[in-house]
N, C-alpha and C positions, 0 to 999 in steps of 0.2 A: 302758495306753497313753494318752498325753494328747494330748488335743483338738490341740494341735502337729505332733505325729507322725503323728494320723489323716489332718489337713489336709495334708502335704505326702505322705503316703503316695498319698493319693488324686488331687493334685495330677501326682505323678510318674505314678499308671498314666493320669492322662487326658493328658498327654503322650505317651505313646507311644499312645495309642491315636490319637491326631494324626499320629503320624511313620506309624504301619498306613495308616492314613487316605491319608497322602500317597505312600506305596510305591503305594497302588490306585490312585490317582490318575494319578499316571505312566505307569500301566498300563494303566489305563482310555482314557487319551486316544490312547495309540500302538497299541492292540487292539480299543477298543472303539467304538461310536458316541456320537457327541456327548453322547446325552440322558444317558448314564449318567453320563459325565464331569462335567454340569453338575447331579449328584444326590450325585456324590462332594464336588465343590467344595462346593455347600451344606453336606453335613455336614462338612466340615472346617469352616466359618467359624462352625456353630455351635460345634462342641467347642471350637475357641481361644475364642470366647466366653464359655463358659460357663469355661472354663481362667484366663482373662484377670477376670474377676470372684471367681472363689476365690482366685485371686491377690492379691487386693487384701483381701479379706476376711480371708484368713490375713494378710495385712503390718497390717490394724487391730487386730484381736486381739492380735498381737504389739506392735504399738506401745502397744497399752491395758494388756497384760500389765504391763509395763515401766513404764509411767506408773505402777501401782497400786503397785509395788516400789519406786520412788523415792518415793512418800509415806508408803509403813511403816518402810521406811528413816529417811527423814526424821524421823518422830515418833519412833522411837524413839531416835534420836541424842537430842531436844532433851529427852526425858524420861530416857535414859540415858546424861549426857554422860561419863563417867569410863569405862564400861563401854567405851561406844565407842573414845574412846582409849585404852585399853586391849586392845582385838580389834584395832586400827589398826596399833598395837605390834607386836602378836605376828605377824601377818600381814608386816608390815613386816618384822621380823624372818627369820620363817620361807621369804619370797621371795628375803632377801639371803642367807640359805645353800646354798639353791638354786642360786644366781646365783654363788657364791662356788665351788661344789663342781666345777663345769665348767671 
């Protein structure tokens, strides 16, 4: 499983552990006394917190991801330039028959 998959896995159960979070919450205010209410609200604000920072951290990794793929890319186009147009080709190719077949 890659570090992508763990990150939005984890990402999706502390979302619902927010929406748990806000079901008690609801719940808490129309049945129960304040003090709880204002202990449920706390921890809601930290879970989107901490929710809201893996957030961003999974979207950097993804973005650094991506950046390190466009420079091996890159190098190897300018060290494999025939190679390249040539998988270009065949890709090129193999998507217009695709496209053709429908």
């Amino acid at each position: 499983m890659t570090d992508t998959t763990q990150a939005r896995e984890k990402l999706s159960a502390d979302f619902r552990q927010v929406m748990d979070d806000i079901d008690a919450l609801m719940n808490a205010t129309t049945n129960k006394a304040e003090g709880e209410a204002v202990a449920l609200r706390a921890r809601i604000r930290d879970r989107l917190d901490g929710a809201k920072e893996r957030l961003v951290d999974a979207q950097h990794e993804a973005v650094d991801r991506a950046k390190k793929a466009v420079h091996v890319t890159d190098d190897y186009v300018h060290t494999h330039p025939w190679q390249a147009v040539g998988i270009g080709a065949a890709l090129g190719l193999a998507i217009g028959v695709l496209i053709g077949r429908k």
